[in-house]
mmCIF file as gemmi writes it, N, C-alpha and C atoms, coordinates in Angstrom:
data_model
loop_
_atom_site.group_PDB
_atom_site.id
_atom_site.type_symbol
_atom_site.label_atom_id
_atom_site.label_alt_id
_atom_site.label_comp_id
_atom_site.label_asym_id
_atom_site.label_entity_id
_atom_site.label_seq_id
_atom_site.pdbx_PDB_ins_code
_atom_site.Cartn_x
_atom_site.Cartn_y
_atom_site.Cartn_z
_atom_site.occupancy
_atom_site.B_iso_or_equiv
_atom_site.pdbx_formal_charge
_atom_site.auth_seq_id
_atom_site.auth_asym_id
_atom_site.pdbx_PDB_model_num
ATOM 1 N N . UNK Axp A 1 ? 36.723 -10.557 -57.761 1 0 ? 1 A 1
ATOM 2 C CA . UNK Axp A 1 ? 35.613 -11.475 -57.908 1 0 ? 1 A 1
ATOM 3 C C . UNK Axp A 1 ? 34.677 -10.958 -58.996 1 0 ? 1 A 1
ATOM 4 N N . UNK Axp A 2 ? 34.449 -11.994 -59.996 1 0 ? 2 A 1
ATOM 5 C CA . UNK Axp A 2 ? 33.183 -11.627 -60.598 1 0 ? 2 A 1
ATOM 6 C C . UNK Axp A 2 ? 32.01 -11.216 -60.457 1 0 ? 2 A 1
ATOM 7 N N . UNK Axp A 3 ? 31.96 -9.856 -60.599 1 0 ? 3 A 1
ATOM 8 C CA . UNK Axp A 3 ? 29.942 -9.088 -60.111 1 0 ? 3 A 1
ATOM 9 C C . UNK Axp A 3 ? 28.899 -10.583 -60.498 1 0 ? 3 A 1
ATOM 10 N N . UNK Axp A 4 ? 29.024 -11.168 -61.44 1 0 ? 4 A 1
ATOM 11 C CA . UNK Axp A 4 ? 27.744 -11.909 -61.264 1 0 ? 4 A 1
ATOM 12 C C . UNK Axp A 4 ? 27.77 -12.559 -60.684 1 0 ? 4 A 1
ATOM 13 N N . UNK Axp A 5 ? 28.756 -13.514 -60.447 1 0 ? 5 A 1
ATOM 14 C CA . UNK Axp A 5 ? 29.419 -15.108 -59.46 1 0 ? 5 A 1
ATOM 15 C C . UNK Axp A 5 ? 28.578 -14.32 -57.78 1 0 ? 5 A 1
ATOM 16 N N . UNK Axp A 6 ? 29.12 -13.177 -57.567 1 0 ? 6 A 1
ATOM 17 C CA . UNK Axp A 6 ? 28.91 -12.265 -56.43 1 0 ? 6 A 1
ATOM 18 C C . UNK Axp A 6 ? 27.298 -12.254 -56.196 1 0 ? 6 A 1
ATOM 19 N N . UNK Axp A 7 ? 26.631 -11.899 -57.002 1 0 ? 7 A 1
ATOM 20 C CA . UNK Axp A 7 ? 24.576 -11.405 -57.055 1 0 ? 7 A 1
ATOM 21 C C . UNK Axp A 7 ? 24.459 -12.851 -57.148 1 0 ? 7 A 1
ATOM 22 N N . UNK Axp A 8 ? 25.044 -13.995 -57.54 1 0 ? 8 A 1
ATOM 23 C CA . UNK Axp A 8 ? 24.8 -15.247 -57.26 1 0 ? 8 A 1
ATOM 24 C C . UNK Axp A 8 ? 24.48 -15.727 -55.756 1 0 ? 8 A 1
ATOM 25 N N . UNK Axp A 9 ? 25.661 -15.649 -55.58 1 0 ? 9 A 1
ATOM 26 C CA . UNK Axp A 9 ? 25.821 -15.889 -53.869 1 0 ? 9 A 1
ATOM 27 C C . UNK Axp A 9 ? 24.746 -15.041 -53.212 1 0 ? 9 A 1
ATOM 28 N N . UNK Axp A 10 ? 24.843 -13.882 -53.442 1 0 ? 10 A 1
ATOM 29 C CA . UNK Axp A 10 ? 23.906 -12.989 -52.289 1 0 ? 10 A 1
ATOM 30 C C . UNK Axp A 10 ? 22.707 -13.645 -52.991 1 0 ? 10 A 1
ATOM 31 N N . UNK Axp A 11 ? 21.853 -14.07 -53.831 1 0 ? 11 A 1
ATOM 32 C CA . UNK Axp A 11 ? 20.644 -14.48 -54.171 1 0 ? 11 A 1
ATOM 33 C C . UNK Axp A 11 ? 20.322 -15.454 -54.325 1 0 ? 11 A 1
ATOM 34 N N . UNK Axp A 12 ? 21.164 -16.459 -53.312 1 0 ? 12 A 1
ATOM 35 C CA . UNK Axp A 12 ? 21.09 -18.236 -53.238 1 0 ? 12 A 1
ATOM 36 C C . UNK Axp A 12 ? 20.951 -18.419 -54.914 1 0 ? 12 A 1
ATOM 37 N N . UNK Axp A 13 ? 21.931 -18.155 -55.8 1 0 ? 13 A 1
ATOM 38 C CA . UNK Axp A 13 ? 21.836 -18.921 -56.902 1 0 ? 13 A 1
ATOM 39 C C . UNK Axp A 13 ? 21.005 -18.609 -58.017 1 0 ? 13 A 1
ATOM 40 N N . UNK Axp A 14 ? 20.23 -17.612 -57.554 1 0 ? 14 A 1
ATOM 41 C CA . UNK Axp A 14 ? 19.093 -17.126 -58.893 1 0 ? 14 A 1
ATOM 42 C C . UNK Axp A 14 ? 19.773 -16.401 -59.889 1 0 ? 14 A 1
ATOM 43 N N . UNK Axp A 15 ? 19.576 -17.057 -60.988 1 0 ? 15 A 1
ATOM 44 C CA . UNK Axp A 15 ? 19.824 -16.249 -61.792 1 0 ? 15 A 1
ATOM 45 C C . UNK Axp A 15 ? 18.595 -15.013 -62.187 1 0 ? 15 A 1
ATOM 46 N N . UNK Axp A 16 ? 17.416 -14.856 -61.618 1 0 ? 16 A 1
ATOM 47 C CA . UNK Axp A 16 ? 16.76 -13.934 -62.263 1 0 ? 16 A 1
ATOM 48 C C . UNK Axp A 16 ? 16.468 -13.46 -61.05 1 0 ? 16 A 1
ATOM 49 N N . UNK Axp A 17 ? 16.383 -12.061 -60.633 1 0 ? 17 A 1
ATOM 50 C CA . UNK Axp A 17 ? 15.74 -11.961 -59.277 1 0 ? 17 A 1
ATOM 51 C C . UNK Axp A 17 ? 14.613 -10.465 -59.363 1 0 ? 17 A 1
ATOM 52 N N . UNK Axp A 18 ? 14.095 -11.032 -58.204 1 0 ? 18 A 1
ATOM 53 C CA . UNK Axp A 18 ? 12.473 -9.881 -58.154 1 0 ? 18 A 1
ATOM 54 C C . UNK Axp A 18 ? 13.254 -8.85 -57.961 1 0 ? 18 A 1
ATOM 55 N N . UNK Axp A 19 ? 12.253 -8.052 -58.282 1 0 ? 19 A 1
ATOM 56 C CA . UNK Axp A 19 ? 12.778 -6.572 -58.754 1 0 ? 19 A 1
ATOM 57 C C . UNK Axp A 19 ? 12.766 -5.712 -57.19 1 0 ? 19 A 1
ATOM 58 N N . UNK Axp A 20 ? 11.788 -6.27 -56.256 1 0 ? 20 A 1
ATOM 59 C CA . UNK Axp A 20 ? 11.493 -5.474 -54.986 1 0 ? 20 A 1
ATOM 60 C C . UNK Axp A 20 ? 12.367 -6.498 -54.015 1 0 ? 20 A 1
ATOM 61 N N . UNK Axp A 21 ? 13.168 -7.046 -54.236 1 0 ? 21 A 1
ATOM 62 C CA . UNK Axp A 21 ? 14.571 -7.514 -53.785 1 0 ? 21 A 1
ATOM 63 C C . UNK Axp A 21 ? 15.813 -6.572 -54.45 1 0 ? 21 A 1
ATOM 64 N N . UNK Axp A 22 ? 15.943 -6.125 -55.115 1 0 ? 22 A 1
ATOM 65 C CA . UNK Axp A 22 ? 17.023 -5.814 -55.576 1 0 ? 22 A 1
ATOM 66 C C . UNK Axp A 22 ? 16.68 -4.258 -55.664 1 0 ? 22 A 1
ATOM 67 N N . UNK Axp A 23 ? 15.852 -3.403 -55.919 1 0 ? 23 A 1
ATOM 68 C CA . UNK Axp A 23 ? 15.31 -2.219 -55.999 1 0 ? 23 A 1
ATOM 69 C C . UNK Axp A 23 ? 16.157 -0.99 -55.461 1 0 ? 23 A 1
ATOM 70 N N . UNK Axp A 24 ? 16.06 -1.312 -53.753 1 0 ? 24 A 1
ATOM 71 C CA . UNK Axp A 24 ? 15.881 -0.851 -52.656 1 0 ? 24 A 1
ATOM 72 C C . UNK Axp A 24 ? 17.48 -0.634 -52.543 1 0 ? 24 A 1
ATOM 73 N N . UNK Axp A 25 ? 18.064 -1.834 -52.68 1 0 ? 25 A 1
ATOM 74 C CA . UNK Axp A 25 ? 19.432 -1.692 -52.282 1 0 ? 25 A 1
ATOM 75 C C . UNK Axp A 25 ? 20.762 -1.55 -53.284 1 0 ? 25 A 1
ATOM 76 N N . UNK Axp A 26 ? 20.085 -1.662 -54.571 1 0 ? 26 A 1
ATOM 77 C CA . UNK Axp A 26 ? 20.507 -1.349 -55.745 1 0 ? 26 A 1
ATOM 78 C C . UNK Axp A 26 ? 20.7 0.326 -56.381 1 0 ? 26 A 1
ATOM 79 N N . UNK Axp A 27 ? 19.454 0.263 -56.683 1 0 ? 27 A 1
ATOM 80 C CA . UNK Axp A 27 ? 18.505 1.648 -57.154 1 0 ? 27 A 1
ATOM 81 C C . UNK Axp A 27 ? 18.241 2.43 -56.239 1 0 ? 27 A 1
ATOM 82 N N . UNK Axp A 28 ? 18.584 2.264 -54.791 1 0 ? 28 A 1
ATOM 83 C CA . UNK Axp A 28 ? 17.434 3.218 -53.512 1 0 ? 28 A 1
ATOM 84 C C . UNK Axp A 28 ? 16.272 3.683 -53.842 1 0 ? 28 A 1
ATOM 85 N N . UNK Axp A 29 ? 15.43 2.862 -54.513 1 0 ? 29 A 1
ATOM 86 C CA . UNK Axp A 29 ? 13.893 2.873 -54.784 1 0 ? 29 A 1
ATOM 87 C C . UNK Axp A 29 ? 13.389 1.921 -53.649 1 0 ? 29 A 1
ATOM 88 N N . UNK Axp A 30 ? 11.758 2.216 -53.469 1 0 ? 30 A 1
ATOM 89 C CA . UNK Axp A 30 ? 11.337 1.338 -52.751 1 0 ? 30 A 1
ATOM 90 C C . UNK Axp A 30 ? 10.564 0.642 -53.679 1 0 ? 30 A 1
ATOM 91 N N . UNK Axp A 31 ? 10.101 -0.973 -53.675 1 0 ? 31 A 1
ATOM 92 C CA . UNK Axp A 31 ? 9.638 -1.837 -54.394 1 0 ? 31 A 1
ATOM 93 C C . UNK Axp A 31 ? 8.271 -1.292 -55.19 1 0 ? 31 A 1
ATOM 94 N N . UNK Axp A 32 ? 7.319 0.083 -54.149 1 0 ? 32 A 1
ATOM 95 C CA . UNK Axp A 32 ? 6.569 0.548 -55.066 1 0 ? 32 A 1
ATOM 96 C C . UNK Axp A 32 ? 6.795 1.334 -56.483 1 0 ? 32 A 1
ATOM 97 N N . UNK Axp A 33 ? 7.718 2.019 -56.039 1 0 ? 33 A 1
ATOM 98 C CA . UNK Axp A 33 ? 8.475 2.988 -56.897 1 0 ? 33 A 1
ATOM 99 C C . UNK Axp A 33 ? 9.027 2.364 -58.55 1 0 ? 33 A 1
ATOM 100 N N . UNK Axp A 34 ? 9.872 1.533 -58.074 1 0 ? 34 A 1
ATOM 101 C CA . UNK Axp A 34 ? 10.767 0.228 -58.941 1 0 ? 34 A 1
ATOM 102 C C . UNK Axp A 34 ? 9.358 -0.247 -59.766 1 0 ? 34 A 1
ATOM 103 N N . UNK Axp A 35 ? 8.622 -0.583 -58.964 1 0 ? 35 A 1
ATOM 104 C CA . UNK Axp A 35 ? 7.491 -1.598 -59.703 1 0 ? 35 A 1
ATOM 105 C C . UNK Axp A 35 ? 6.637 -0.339 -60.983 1 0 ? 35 A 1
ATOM 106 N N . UNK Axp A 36 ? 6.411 0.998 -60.692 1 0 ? 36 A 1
ATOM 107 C CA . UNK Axp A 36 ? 5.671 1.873 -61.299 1 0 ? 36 A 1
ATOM 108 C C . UNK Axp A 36 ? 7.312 2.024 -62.694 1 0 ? 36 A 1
ATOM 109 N N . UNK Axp A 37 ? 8.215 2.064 -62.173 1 0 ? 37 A 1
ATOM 110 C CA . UNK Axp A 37 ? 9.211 2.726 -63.121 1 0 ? 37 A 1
ATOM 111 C C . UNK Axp A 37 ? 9.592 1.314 -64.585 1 0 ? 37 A 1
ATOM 112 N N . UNK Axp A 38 ? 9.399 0.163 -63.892 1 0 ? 38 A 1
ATOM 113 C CA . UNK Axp A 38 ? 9.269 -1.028 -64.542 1 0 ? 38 A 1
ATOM 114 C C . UNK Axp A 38 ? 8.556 -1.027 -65.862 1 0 ? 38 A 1
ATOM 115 N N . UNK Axp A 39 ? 7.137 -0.642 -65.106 1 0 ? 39 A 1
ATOM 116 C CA . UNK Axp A 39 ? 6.038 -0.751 -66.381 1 0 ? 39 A 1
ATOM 117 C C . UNK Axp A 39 ? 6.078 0.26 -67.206 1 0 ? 39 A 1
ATOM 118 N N . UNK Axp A 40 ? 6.671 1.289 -66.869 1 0 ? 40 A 1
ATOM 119 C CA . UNK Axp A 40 ? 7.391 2.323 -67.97 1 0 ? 40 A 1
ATOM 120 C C . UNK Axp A 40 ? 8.743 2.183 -68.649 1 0 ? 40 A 1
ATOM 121 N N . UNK Axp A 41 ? 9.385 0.764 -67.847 1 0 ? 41 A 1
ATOM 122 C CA . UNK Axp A 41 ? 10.79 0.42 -68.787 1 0 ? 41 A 1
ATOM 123 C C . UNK Axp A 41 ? 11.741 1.877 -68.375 1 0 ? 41 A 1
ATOM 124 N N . UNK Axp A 42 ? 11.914 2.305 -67.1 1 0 ? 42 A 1
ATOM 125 C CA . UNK Axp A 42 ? 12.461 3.225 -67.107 1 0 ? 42 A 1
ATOM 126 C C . UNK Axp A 42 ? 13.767 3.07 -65.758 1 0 ? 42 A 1
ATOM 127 N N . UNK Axp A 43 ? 13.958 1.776 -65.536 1 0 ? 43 A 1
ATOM 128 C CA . UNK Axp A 43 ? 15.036 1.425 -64.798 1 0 ? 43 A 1
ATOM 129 C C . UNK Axp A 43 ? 16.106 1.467 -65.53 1 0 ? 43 A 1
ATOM 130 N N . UNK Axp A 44 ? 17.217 1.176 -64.684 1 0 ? 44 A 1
ATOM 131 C CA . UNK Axp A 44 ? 18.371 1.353 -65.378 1 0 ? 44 A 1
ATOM 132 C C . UNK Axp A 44 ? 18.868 -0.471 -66.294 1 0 ? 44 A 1
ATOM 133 N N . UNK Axp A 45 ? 18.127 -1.384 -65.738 1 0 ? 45 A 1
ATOM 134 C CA . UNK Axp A 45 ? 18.305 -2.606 -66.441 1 0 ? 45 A 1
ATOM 135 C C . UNK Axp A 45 ? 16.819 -2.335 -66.965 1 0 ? 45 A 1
ATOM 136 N N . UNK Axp A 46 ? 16.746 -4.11 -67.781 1 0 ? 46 A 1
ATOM 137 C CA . UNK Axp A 46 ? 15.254 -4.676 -68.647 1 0 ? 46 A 1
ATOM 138 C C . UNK Axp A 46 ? 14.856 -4.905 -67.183 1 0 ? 46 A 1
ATOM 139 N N . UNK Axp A 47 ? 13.772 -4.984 -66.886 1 0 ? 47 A 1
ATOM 140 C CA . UNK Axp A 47 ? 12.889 -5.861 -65.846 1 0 ? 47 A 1
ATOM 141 C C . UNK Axp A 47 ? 11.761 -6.611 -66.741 1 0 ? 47 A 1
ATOM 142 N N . UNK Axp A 48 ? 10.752 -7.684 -66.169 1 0 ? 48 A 1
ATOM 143 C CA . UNK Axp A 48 ? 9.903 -7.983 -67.148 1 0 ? 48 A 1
ATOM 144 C C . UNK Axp A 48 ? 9.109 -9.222 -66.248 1 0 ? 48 A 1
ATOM 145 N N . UNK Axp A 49 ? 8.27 -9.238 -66.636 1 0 ? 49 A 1
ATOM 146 C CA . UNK Axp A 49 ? 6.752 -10.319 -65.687 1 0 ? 49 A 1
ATOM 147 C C . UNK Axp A 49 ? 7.572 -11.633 -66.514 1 0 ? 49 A 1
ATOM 148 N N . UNK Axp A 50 ? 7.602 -13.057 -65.953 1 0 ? 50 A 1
ATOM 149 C CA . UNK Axp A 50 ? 7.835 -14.301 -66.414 1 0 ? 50 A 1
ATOM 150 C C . UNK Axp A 50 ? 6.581 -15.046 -67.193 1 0 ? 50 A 1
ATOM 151 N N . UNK Axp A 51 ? 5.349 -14.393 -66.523 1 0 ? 51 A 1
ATOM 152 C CA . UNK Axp A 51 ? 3.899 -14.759 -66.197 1 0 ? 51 A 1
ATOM 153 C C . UNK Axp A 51 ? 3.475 -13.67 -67.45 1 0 ? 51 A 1
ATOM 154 N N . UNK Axp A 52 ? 2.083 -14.232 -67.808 1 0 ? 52 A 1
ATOM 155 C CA . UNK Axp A 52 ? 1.494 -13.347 -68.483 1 0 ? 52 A 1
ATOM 156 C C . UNK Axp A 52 ? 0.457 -12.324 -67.502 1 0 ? 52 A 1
ATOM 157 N N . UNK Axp A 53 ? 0.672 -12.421 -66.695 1 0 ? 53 A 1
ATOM 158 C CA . UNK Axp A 53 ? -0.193 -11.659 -65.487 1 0 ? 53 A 1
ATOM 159 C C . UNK Axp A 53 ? 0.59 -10.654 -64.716 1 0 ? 53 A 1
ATOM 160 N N . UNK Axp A 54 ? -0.803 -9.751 -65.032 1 0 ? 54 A 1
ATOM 161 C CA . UNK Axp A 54 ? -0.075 -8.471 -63.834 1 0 ? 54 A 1
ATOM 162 C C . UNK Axp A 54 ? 0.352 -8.579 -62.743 1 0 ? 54 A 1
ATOM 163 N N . UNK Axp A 55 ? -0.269 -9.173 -61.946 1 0 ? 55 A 1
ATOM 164 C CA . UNK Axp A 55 ? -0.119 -10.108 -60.617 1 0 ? 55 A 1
ATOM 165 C C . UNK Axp A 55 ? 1.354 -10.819 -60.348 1 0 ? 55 A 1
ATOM 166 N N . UNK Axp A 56 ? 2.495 -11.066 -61.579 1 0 ? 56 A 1
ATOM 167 C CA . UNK Axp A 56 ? 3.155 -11.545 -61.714 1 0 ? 56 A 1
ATOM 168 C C . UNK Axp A 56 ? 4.242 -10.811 -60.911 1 0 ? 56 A 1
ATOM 169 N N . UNK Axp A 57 ? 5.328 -11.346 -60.2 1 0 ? 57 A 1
ATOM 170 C CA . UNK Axp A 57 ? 6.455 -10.289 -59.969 1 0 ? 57 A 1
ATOM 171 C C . UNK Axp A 57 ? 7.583 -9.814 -61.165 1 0 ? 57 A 1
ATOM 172 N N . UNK Axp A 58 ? 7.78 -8.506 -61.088 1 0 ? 58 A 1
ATOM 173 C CA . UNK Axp A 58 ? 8.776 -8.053 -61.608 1 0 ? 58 A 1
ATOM 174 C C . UNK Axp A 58 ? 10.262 -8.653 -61.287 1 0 ? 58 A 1
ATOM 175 N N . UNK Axp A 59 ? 10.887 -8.992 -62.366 1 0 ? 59 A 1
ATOM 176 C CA . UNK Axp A 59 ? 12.11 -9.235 -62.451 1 0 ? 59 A 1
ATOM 177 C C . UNK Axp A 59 ? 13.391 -8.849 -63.177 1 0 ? 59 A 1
ATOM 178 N N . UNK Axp A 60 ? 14.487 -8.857 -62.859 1 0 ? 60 A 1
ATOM 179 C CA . UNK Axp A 60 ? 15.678 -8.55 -63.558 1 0 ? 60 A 1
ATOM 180 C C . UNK Axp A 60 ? 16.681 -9.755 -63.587 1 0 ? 60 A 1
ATOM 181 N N . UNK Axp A 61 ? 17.415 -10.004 -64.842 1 0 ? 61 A 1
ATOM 182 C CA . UNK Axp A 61 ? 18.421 -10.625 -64.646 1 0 ? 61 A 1
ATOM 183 C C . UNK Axp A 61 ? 20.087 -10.097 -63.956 1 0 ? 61 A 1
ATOM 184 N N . UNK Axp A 62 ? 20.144 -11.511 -63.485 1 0 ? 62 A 1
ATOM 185 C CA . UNK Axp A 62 ? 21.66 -11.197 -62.863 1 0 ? 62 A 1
ATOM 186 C C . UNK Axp A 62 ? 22.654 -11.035 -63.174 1 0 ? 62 A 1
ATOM 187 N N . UNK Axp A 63 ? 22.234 -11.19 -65.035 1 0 ? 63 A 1
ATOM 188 C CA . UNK Axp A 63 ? 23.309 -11.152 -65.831 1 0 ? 63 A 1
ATOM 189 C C . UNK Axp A 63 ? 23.306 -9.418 -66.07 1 0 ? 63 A 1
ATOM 190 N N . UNK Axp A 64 ? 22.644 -8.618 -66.287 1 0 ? 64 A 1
ATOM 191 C CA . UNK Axp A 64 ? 22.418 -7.392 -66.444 1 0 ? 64 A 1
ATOM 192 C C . UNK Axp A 64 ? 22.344 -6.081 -65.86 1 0 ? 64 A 1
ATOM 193 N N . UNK Axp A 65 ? 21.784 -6.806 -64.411 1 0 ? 65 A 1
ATOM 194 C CA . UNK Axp A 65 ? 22.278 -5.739 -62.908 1 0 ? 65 A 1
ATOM 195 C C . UNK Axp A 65 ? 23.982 -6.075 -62.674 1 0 ? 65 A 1
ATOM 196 N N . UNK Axp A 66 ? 24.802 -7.203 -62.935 1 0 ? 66 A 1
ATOM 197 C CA . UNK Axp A 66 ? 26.079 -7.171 -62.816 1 0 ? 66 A 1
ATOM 198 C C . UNK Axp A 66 ? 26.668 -6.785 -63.872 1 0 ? 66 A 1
ATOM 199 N N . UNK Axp A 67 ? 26.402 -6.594 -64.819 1 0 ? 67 A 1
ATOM 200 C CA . UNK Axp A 67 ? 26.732 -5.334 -66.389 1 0 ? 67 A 1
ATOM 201 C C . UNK Axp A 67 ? 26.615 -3.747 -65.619 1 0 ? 67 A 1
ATOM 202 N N . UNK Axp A 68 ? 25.198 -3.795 -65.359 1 0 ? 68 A 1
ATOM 203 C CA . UNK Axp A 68 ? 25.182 -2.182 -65.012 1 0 ? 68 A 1
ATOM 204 C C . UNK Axp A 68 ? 25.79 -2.173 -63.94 1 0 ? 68 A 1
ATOM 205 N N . UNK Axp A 69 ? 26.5 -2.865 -62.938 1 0 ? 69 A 1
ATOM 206 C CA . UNK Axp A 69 ? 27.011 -2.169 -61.369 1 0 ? 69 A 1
ATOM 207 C C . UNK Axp A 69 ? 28.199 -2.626 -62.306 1 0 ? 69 A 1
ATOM 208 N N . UNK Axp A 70 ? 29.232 -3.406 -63.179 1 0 ? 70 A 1
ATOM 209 C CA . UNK Axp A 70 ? 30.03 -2.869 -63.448 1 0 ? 70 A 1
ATOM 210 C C . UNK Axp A 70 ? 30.643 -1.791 -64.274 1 0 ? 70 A 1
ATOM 211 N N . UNK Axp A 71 ? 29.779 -0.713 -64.89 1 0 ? 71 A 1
ATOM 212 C CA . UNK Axp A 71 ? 30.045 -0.195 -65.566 1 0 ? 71 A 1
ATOM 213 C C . UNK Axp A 71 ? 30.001 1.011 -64.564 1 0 ? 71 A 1
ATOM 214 N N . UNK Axp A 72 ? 29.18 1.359 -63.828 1 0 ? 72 A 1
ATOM 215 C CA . UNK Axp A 72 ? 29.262 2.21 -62.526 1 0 ? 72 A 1
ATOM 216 C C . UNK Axp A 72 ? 30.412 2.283 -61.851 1 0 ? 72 A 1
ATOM 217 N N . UNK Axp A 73 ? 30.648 1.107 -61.092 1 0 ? 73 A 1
ATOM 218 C CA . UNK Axp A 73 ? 32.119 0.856 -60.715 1 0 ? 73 A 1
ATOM 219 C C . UNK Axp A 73 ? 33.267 1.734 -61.19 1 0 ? 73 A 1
ATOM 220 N N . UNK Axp A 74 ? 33.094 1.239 -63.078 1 0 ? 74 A 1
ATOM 221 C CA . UNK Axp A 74 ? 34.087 1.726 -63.523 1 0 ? 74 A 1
ATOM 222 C C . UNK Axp A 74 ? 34.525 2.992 -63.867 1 0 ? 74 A 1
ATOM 223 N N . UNK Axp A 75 ? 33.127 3.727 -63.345 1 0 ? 75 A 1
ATOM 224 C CA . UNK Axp A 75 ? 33.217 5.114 -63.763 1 0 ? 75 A 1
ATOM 225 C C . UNK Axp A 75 ? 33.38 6.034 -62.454 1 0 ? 75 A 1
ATOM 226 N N . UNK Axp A 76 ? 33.082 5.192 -61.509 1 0 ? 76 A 1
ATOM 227 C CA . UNK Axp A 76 ? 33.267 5.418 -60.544 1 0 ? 76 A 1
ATOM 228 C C . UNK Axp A 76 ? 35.175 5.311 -59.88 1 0 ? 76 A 1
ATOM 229 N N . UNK Axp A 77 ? 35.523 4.814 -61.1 1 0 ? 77 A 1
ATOM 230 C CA . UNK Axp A 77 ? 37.308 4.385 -60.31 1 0 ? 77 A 1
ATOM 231 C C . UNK Axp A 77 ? 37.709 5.711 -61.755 1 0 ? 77 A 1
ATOM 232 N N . UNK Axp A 78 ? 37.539 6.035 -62.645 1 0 ? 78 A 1
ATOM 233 C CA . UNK Axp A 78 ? 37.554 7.098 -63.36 1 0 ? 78 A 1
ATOM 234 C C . UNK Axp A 78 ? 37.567 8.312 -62.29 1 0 ? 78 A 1
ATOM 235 N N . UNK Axp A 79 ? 36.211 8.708 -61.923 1 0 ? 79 A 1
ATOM 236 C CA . UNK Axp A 79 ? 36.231 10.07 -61.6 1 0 ? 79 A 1
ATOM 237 C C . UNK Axp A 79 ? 37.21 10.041 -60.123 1 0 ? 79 A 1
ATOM 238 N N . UNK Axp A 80 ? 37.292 8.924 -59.489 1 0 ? 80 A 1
ATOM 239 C CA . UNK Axp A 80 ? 38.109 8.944 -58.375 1 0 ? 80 A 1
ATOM 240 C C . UNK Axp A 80 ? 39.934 9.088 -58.767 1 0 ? 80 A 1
ATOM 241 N N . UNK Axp A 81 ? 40.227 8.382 -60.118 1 0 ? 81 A 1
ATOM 242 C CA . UNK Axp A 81 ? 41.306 8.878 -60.405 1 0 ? 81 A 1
ATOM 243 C C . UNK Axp A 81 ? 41.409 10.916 -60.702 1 0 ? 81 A 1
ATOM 244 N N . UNK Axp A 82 ? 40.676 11.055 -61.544 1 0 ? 82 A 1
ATOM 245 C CA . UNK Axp A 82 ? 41.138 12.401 -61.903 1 0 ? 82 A 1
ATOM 246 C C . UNK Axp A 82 ? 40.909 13.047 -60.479 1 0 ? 82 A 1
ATOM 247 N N . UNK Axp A 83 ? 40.48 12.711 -59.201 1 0 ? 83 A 1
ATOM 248 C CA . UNK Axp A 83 ? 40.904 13.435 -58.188 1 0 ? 83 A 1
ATOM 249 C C . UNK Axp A 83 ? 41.933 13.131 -57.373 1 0 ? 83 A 1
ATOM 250 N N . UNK Axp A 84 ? 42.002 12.054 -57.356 1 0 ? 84 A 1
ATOM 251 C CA . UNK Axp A 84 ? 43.203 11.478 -56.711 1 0 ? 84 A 1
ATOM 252 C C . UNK Axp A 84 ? 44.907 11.011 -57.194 1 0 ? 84 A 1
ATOM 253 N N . UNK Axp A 85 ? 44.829 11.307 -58.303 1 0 ? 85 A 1
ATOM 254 C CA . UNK Axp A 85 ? 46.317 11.306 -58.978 1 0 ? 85 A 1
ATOM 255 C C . UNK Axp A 85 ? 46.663 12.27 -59.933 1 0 ? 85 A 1
C-alpha cells in the first residue's frame, strides 16, 4: 500500500495535518516539544502556520511525512538485511 493513500485514511482525507496530531506518534515528541522544534524548522519534515498568526496551528503535509516514513522504512529493511542474510 501506498504510505500516503495510508496517512490519508488514518487522517479522514487531509491532506495537510496538525503537527500535535502527528508529533507524538510519528516523532515521539509531545505536541509542546514538536511545536518549539517547528519554529526552529528543526523537524524532520517542513511544518508551517496556514494563517499569518501565531495562534495558528502547526502543520505538515502528507505528502512529506509519507516521503520521510518511506525513506526510514527503507533503511530500516537495509540494516535488517545485513543482519539477517
Amino acid at each position: 500500500m501506498n504510505t500516503y493513500f495510508g496517512l490519508l485514511a488514518e487522517f479522514d482525507g487531509r491532506s495537510e495535518l496538525p503537527l500535535d496530531e502527528v508529533a507524538p506518534r510519528f516523532f515521539g515528541l509531545s505536541a509542546r516539544t514538536a511545536s518549539f522544534r517547528a519554529g526552529a524548522q528543526a523537524l524532520p519534515v517542513p511544518a508551517y502556520r496556514a494563517g499569518d498568526s501565531q495562534k495558528s496551528p502547526w502543520l505538515v503535509s502528507a505528502v512529506d511525512l509519507a516521503q520521510y516514513l518511506d525513506v526510514k522504512r527503507a533503511e530500516a529493511r537495509e540494516q535488517w538485511k545485513m543482519v539477517n542474510e
